[in-house]
C-alpha positions as CSV (number, residue, x, y, z in Angstrom):
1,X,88.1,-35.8,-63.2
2,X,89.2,-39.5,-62.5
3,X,87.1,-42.4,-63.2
4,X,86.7,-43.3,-59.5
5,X,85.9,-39.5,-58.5
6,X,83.1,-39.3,-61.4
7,X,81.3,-42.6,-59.8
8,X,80.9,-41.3,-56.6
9,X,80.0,-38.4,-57.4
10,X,76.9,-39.8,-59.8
11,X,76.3,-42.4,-56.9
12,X,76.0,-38.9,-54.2
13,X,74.0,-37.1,-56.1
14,X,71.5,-40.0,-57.0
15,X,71.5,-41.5,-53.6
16,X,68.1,-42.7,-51.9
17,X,66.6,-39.0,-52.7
18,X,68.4,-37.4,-56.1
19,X,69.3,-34.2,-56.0
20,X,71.0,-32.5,-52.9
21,X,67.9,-29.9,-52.0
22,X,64.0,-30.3,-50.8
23,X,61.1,-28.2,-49.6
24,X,60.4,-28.4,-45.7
25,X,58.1,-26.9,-44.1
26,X,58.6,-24.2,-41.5
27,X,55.3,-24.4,-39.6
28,X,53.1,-27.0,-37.4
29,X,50.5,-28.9,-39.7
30,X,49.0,-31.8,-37.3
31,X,45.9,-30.8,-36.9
32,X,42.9,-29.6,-39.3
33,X,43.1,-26.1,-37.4
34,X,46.7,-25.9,-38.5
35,X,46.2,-26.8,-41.9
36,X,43.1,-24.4,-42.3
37,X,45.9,-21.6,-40.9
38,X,48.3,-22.8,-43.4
39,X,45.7,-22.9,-46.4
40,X,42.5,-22.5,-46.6
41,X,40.6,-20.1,-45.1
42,X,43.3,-18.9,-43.1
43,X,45.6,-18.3,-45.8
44,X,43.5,-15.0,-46.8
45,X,44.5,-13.4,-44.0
46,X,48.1,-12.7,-44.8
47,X,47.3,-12.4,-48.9
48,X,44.9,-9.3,-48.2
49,X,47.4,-7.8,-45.8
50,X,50.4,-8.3,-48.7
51,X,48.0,-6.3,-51.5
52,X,47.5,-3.5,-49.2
53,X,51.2,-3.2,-48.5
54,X,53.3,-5.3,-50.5
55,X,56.2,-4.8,-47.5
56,X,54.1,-7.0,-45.8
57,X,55.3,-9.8,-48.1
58,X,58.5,-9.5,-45.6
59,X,56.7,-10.4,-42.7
60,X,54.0,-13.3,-43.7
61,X,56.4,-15.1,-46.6
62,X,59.8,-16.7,-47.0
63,X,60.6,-13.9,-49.4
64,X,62.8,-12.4,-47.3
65,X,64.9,-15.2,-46.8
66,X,64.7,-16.6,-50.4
67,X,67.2,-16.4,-53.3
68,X,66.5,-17.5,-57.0
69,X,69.8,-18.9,-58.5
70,X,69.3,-18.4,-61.9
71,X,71.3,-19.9,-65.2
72,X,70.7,-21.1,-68.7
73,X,74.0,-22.9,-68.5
74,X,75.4,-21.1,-71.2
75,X,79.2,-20.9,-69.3
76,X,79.7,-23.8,-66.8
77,X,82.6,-23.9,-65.1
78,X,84.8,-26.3,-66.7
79,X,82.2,-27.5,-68.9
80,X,81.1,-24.4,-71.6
81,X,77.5,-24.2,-72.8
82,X,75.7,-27.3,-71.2
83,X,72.0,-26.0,-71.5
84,X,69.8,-25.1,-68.6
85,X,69.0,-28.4,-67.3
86,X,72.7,-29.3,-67.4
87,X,73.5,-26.6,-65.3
88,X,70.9,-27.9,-62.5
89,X,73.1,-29.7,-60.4
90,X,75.4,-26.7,-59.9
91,X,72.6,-24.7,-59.4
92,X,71.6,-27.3,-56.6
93,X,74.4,-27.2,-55.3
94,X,75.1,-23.1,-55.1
95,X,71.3,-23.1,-53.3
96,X,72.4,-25.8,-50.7
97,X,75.9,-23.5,-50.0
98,X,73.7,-20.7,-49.7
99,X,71.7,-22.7,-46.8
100,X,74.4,-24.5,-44.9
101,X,76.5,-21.5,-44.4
102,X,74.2,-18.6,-44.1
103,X,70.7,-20.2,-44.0
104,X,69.3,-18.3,-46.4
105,X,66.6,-20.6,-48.7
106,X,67.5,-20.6,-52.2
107,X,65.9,-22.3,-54.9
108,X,67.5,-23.2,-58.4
109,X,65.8,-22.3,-61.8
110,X,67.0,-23.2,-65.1
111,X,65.8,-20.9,-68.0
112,X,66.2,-22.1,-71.1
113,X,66.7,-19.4,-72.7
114,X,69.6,-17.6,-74.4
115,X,68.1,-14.3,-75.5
116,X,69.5,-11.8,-73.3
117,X,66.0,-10.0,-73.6
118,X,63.7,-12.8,-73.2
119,X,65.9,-14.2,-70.2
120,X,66.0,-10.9,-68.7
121,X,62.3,-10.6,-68.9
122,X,61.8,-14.1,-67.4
123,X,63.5,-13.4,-64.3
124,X,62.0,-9.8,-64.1
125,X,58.6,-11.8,-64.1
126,X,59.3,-14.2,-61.4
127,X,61.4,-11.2,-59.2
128,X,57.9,-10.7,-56.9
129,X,58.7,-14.2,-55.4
130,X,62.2,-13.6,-54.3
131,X,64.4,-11.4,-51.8
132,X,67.2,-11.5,-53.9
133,X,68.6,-13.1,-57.7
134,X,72.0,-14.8,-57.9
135,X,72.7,-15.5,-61.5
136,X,75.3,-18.0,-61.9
137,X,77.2,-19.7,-65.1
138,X,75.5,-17.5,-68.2
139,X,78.3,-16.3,-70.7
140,X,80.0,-13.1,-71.7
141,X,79.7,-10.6,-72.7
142,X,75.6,-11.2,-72.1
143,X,76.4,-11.8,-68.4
144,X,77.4,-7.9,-68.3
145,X,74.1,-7.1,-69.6
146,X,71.6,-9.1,-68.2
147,X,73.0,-8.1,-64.8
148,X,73.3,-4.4,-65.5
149,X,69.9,-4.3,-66.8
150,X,68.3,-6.1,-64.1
151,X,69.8,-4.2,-61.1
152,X,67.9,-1.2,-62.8
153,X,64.6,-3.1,-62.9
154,X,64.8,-4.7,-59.8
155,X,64.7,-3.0,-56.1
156,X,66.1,-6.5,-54.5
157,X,69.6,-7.4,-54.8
158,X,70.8,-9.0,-58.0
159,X,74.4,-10.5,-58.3
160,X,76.2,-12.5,-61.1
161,X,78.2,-14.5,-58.9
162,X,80.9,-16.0,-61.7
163,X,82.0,-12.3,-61.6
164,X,81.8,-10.6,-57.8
165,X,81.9,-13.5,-55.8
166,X,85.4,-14.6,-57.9
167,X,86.6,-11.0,-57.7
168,X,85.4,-10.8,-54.0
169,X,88.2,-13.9,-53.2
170,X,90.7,-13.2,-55.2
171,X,90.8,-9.7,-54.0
172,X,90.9,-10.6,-50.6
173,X,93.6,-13.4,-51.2
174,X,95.7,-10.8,-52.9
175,X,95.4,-8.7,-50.0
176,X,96.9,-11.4,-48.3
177,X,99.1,-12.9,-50.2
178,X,101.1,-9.6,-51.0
179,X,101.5,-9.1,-47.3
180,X,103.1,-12.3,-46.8
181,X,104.9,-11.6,-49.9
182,X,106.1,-8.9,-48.6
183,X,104.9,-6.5,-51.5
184,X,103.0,-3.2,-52.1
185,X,99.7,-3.7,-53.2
186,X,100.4,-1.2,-55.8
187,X,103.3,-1.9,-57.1
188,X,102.4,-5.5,-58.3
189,X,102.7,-6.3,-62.3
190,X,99.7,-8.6,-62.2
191,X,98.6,-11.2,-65.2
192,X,95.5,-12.5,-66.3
193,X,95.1,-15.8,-67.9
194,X,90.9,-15.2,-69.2
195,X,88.9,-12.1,-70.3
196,X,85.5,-14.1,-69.3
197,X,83.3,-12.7,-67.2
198,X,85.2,-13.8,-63.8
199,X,88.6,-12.0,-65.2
200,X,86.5,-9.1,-66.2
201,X,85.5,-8.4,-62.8
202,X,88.6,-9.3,-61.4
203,X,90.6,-6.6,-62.8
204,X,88.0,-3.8,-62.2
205,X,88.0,-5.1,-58.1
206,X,91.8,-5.3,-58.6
207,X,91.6,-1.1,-60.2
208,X,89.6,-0.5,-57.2
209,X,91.6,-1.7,-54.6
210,X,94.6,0.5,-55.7
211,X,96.2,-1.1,-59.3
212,X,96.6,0.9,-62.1
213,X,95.1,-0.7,-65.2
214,X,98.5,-0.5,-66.8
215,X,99.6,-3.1,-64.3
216,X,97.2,-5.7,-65.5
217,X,98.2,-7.5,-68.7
218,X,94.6,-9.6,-69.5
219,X,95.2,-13.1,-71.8
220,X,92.6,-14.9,-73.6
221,X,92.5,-17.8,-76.1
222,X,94.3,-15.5,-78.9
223,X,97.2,-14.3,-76.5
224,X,97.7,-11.0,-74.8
225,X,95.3,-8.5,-75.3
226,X,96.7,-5.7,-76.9
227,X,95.4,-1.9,-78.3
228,X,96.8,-3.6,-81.2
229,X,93.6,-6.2,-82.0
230,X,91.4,-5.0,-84.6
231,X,88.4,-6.2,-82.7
232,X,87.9,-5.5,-78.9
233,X,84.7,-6.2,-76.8
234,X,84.2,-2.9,-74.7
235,X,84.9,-5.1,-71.7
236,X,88.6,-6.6,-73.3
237,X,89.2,-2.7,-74.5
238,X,89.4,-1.8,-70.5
239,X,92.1,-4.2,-70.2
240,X,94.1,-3.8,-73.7
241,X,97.9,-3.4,-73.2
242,X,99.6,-0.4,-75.0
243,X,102.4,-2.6,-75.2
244,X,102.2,-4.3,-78.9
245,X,105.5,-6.5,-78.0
246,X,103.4,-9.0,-75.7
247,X,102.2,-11.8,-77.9
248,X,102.4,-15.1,-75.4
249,X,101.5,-15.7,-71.8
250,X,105.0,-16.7,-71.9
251,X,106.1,-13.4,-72.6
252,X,103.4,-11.6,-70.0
253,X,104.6,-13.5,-67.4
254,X,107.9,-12.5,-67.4
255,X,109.3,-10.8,-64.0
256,X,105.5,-10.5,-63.2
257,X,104.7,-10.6,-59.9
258,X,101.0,-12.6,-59.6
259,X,99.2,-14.7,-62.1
260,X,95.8,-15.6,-62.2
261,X,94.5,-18.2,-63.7
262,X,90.8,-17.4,-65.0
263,X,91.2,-20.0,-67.9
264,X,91.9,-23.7,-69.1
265,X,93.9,-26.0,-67.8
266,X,98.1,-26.8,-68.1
267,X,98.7,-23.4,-69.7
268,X,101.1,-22.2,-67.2
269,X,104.6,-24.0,-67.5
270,X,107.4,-24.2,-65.2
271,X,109.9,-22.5,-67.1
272,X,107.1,-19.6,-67.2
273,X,106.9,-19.5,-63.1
274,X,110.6,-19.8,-62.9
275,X,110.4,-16.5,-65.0
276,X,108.4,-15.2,-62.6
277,X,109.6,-12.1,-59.8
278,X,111.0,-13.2,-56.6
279,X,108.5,-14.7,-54.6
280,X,105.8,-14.6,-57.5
281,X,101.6,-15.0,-56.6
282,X,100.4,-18.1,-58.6
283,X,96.3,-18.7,-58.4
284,X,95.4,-20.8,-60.6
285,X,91.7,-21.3,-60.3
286,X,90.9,-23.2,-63.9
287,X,88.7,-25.9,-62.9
288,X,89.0,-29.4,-62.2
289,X,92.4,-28.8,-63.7
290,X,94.8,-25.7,-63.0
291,X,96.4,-23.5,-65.2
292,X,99.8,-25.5,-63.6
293,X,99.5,-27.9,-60.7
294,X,100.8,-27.0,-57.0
295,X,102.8,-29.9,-57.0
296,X,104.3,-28.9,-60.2
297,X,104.4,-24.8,-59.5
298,X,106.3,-25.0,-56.0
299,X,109.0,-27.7,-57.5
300,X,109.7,-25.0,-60.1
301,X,109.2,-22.1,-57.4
302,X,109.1,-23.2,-53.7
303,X,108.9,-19.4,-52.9
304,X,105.8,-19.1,-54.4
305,X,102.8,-18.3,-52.7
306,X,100.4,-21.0,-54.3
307,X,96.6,-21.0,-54.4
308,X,93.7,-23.0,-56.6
309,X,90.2,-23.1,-56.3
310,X,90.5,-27.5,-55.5
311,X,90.2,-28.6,-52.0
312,X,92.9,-31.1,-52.4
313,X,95.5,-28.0,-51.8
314,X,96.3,-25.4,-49.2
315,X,94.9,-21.6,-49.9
316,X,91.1,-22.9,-51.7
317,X,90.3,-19.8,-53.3
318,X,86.3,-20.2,-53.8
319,X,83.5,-18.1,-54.0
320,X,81.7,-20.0,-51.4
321,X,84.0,-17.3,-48.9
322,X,81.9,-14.6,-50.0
323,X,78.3,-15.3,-51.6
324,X,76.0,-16.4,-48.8
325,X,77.0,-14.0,-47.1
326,X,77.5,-11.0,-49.3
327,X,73.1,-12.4,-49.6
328,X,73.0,-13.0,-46.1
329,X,74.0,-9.2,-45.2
330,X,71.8,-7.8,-47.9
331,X,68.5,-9.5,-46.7
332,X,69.2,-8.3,-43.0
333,X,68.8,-4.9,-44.0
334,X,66.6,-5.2,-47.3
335,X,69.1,-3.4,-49.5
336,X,67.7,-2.4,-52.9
337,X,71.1,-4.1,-54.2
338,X,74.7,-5.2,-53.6
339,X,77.1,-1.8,-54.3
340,X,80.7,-1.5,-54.8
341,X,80.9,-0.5,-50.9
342,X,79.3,-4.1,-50.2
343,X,81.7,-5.8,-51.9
344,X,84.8,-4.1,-50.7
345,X,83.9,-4.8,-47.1
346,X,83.4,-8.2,-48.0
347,X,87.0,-8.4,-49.1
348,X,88.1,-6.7,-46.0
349,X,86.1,-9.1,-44.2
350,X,87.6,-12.3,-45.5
351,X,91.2,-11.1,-45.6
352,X,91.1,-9.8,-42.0
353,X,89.6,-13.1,-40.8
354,X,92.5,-15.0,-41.9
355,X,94.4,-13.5,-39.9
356,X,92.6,-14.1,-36.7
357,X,93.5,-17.3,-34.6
358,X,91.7,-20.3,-36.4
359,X,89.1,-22.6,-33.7
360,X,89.9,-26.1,-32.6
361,X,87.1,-27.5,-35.1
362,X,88.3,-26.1,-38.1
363,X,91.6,-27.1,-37.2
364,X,90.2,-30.8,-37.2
365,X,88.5,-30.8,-39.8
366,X,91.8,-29.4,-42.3
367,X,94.7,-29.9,-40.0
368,X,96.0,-27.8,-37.4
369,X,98.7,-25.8,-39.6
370,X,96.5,-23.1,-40.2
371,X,98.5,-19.9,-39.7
372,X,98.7,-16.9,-41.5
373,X,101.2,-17.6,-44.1
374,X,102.4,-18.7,-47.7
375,X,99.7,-21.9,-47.0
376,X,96.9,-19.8,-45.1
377,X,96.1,-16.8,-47.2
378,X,92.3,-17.3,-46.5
379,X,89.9,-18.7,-44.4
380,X,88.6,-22.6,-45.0
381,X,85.1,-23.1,-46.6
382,X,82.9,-23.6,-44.1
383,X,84.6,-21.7,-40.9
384,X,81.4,-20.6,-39.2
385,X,82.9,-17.1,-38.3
386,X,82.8,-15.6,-41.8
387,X,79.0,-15.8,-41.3
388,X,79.5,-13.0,-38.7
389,X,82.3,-11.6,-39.9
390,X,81.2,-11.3,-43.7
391,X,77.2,-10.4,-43.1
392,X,77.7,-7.8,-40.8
393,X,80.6,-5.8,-42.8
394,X,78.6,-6.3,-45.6
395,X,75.2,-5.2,-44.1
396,X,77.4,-2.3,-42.2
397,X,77.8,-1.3,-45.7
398,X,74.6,-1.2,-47.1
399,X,73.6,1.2,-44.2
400,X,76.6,3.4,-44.5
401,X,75.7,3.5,-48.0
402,X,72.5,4.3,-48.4
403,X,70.7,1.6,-49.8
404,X,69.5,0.0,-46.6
405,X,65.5,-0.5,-45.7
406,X,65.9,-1.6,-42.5
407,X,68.6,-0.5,-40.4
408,X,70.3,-3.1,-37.2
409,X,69.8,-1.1,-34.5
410,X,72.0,-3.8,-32.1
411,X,75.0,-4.9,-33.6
412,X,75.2,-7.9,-30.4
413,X,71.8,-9.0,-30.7
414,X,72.3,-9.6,-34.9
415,X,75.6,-11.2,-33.8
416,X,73.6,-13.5,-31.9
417,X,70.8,-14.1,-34.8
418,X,73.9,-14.8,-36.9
419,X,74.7,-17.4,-34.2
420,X,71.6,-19.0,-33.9
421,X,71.3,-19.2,-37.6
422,X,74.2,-21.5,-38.1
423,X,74.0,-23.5,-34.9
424,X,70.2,-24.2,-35.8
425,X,71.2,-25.3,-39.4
426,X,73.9,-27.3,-37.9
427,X,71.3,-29.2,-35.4
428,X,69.1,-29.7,-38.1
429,X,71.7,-31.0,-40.5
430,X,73.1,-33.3,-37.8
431,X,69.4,-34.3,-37.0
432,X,67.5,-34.8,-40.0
433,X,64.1,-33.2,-40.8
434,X,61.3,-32.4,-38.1
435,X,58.3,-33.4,-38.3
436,X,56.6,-32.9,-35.7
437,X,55.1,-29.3,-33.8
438,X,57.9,-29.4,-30.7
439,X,60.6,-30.2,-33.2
440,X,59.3,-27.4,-35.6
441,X,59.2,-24.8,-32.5
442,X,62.7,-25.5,-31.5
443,X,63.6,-24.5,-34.7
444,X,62.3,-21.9,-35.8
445,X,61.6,-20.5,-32.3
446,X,63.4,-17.3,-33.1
447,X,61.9,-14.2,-35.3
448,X,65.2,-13.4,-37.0
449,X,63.8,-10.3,-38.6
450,X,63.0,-8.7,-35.4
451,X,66.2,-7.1,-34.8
């Protein structure tokens, strides 16, 4: 990060108000009748009605719209182990994605706490409060068991974003990315720079979608993975290469047709991409700094199809694509968790999407070269359709599979929640807080549970 970049950024995030979230409330509190509904005595009403059915909880709280984002800031992105309350601006910043794209409340908590056990415990004990956990930047191989475990305690959904919502983008600018390639999904030879828990996930998604495992050669800081390594992690051991002749990236990369970067910085050379398979697949999603530049990866290759997770460059691959509303979809319908199903139409979703025509305002806001091709693999962060697009597959797919509560029984009156959702944050973005009853009223004028 430049000099200049790390100011303003301290400067944005201090500001007349630090931090980027606050608490506002939702209802009218003017008058002392107000306040005795909001409190005291009026408050009872709702409480007694939630310990006689605790479903009830859906209708009188915020639970159904609230998300914990959870982290002890064992694995920031970029940064390693930075301790819970280093990790709080990210996590401020994942619960303010999670509201300006899909309105759903989320509220950060930093645990410090790096026994698996203890932090498992922790968030079981606070679960009551919430419709929904995204854990976020805790290190592997824990992260596999702290999310396993608690998807069995918990009956609301519970996602480790570092892993599904990178596998979710990646898989769906694959998708892509082969098409324009002109390539079968299934006969790519794929690489993967990382075996943390974001490459982990990335293979299995990749297994899923048609690869065999034999096509995915997995690096880490030691080289290639290979059956050969006297000490394997059961997740690495999914991924080990029978062939014992692969010692570099330099030599995995060779005629290979995608490589993604799920690493550190500068690792990938240009005499490595020019090694590369006609027309290779280069994502290099290290962050602030890629696994090879895109300035320096299409001088060596200019018929590669290029993508990092910076803005600065076409094809952002981010997990803000798919996490508010993978969340958003799974709170419609109360689903006891997110599945495998829920995920893969959330990949279907994105990648179809960037295919459609893109509106006028997007077009402003990135340019208005935005067709499907070699520099448009996916859709831009932000572009208000995925809210539609992604929530209903994915709540389509909790009902399909089985794990919905609460079925949508119109498909075109949730399309217009969805709408009203985003155009209500948008007013309220563009016009500051209400405080006042008519302001409150015209926003929040619409039950969006009642579908």
């Amino acid at each position: 990060m430049s000099e200049r970049l790390e100011e303003k950024a301290l400067e944005y995030h201090e500001g007349e108000r630090p931090g980027k979230t606050e608490i506002t409330p939702t209802k009218p509190h003017d008058t002392p009748e107000q306040l005795s509904l909001a409190y005291s005595p009026g408050v009872a009403a709702p409480a007694a009605a939630i310990s006689k059915d605790r479903w009830q909880a859906y209708r009188y709280t915020n639970k159904g719209n609230l998300i914990a984002v959870v982290s002890n800031g064992s694995a920031l992105l970029g940064l390693g182990n930075v301790g819970a309350l280093g990790s709080k601006p990210v996590m401020e910043g994942k619960s303010m994605l999670f509201k300006i794209y899909a309105d759903v409340d989320a509220f950060d908590i930093e645990l410090a706490e790096e026994d698996p056990d203890k932090f498992i415990d922790a968030v079981q004990g606070i679960s009551p409060t919430f419709g929904g956990i995204n854990l976020e930047d805790i290190k592997a191989p824990e992260c596999f068991y702290i999310e396993e475990r608690l998807r069995n305690l918990l009956d609301i959904p519970v996602m480790h974003d570092d892993q599904h919502g990178a596998a979710i983008t990646i898989a769906a600018a694959l998708l892509n990315a082969a098409e324009v390639a002109d390539k079968e999904l299934q006969s790519l030879k794929v690489v993967i720079s990382g075996a943390g828990a974001a490459a982990i996930s990335t293979a299995k998604m990749l297994v899923r979608l048609g690869l065999m495992r034999e096509q995915i050669t997995m690096t880490d800081s030691k080289g290639v993975i290979t059956i050969s390594r006297d000490i394997l992690s059961p997740e690495k051991a999914l991924f080990a290469s029978s062939d014992t002749t692969l010692h570099t990236i330099a030599d995995a990369v060779k005629a290979s047709d995608v490589f993604i970067g799920l690493s550190v910085g500068n690792i990938l050379t240009k005499e490595m991409v020019r090694s590369m398979a006609d027309s290779p697949i280069i994502f290099a999603l290290a962050n602030p700094t890629p696994e090879i530049s895109y300035t320096d990866a299409m001088a060596a290759r200019p018929d590669a199809i290029m993508a990092t997770g910076r803005t600065d460059t076409p094809n952002q691959i981010n997990n803000a694509l798919a996490f508010p509303y993978l969340f958003r979809g799974a709170l419609d319908t109360l689903a006891t968790n997110i599945n495998r199903e829920m995920e893969m139409a959330a990949v279907k979703a994105i990648a179809a999407l960037a295919h459609e025509p893109v509106p006028d305002d997007i077009k402003k806001s990135y340019g208005s070269d935005l067709n499907f091709g070699p520099a448009y693999i996916l859709p831009k962060l932000g572009d208000h359709r995925l809210l539609s697009a992604v929530s209903k597959a994915v709540a389509k797919a909790a009902m399909d599979s089985g794990i919905a509560r609460r079925r949508i029984a119109s498909w075109s009156e949730y399309d217009e929640a969805l709408r009203c959702r985003i155009e209500r944050e948008m007013h309220y973005r563009h016009h500051g807080r209400c405080n006042n009853e008519q302001q409150l009223h015209r926003r929040y004028n619409r039950g969006m549970n009642k579908l």
